[in-house]
C-alpha positions, -999 to +999 in steps of 0.1 A: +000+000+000+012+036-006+033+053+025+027+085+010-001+099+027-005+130+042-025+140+075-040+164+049-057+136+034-078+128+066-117+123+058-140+148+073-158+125+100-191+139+114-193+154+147-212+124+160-178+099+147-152+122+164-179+120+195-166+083+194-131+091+192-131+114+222-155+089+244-131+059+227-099+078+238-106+089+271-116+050+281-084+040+260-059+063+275-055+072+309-046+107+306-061+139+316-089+157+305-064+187+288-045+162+269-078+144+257-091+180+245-057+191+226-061+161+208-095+165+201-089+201+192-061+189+166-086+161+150-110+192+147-084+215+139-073+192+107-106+181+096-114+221+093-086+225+078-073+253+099-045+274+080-022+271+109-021+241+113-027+230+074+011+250+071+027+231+098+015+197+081+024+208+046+057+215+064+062+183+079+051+164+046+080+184+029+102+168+057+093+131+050+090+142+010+051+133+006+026+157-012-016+153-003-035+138-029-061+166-019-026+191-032-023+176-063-025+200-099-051+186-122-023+179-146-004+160-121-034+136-112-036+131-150+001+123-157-004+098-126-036+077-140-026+077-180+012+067-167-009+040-146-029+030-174+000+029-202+021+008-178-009-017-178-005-015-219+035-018-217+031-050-195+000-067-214+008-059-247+046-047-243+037-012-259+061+016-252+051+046-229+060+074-249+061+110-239+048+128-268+013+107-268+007+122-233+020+157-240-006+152-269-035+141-247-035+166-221-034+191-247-067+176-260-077+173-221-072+212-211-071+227-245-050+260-240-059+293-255-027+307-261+007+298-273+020+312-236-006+282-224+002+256-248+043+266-237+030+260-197+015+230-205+035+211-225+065+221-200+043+213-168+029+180-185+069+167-194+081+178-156+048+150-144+052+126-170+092+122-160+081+123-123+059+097-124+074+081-152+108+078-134+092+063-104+069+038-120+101+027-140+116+022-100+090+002-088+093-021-118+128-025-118+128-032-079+098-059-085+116-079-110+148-081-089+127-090-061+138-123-047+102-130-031+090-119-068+111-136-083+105-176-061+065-168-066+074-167-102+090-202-102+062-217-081+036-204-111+059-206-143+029-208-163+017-171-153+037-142-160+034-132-117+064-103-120+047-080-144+012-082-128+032-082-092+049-054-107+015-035-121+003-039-079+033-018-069+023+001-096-013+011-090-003+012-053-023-024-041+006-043-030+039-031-019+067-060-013+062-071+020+056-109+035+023-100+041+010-083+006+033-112-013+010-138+001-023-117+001-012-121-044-004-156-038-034-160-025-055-141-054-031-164-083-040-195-065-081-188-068-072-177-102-058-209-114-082-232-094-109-249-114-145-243-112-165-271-097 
């Protein structure tokens, strides 16, 4: 699963679920009742998204070099699902992810009115599409190097277990622990068991 999520990213619970989490904490924790409302007040704080605080956080996310989904440009959330989607294409059907075909699309996406626009774009889209590019390339070099990866593959030689392994880093299901490894072993054994 992804690590890169940001206390921006919290949902906005109703008043009667954060209710809950005082009543929940205070029987959890035995602290006092000025430490029980701070945190409160933080939870509430966040959820409002206070400007104080939402600095601090942004701050801290800089730190541990992590960026809110709720931050992200509109060009940046498309470089990230067409790069997702063209990485399934590049591991199904072995096409190559090429850079002009998505400078090409989000011009077709946002349509600029100017040449200072169409400049801004295609520079912004290029900047996303090596970002994400780069670290999509990462995750599939690190998965097929994998030693885990790589002994799943042997036990299944029949089933190409790397690349779709590769495509869960990818789309950020799986990540290459014990745990996530057999939660796919799992899903490849129901796969290639029969119907009755």
């Amino acid at each position: 699963m992804s690590k890169e999520i940001s206390f921006l990213d919290i949902h906005e619970y109703s008043e009667k679920a954060l209710r809950y989490l005082y009543s929940s904490l205070k029987s959890l924790y035995n602290v006092d009742k000025e430490n029980q409302k701070l945190l409160m007040f933080f939870v509430i704080s966040l959820i409002d998204e206070d400007k104080s605080l939402k600095k601090i956080i942004e701050e801290m996310d800089k730190i541990d070099g992590i960026r809110a989904k709720k931050s992200k440009l509109k060009i940046e959330k498309i470089a990230e699902t067409w790069l997702k989607k063209a990485y399934f294409q590049h591991l199904y059907h072995n096409y190559s992810i090429i850079r002009g075909y998505f400078t090409k699309f989000t011009k077709e996406i946002i349509r600029p009115k100017s040449k200072l626009g169409t400049d801004k774009l295609k520079r912004t889209s290029v900047y996303y599409f090596e970002r994400y590019n780069d670290k999509y390339k990462k995750k599939l070099k690190r998965c097929r190097s994998n030693e885990r990866v790589l002994e799943l593959q042997k036990k299944y030689p029949k089933l190409n277990v790397v690349d779709a392994f590769a495509f869960g880093l990818i789309i950020e299901k799986f990540a290459t622990t014990n745990e996530d490894l057999e939660w796919f072993e799992n899903i490849v054994r129901i796969l290639i068991k029969k119907k009755e």
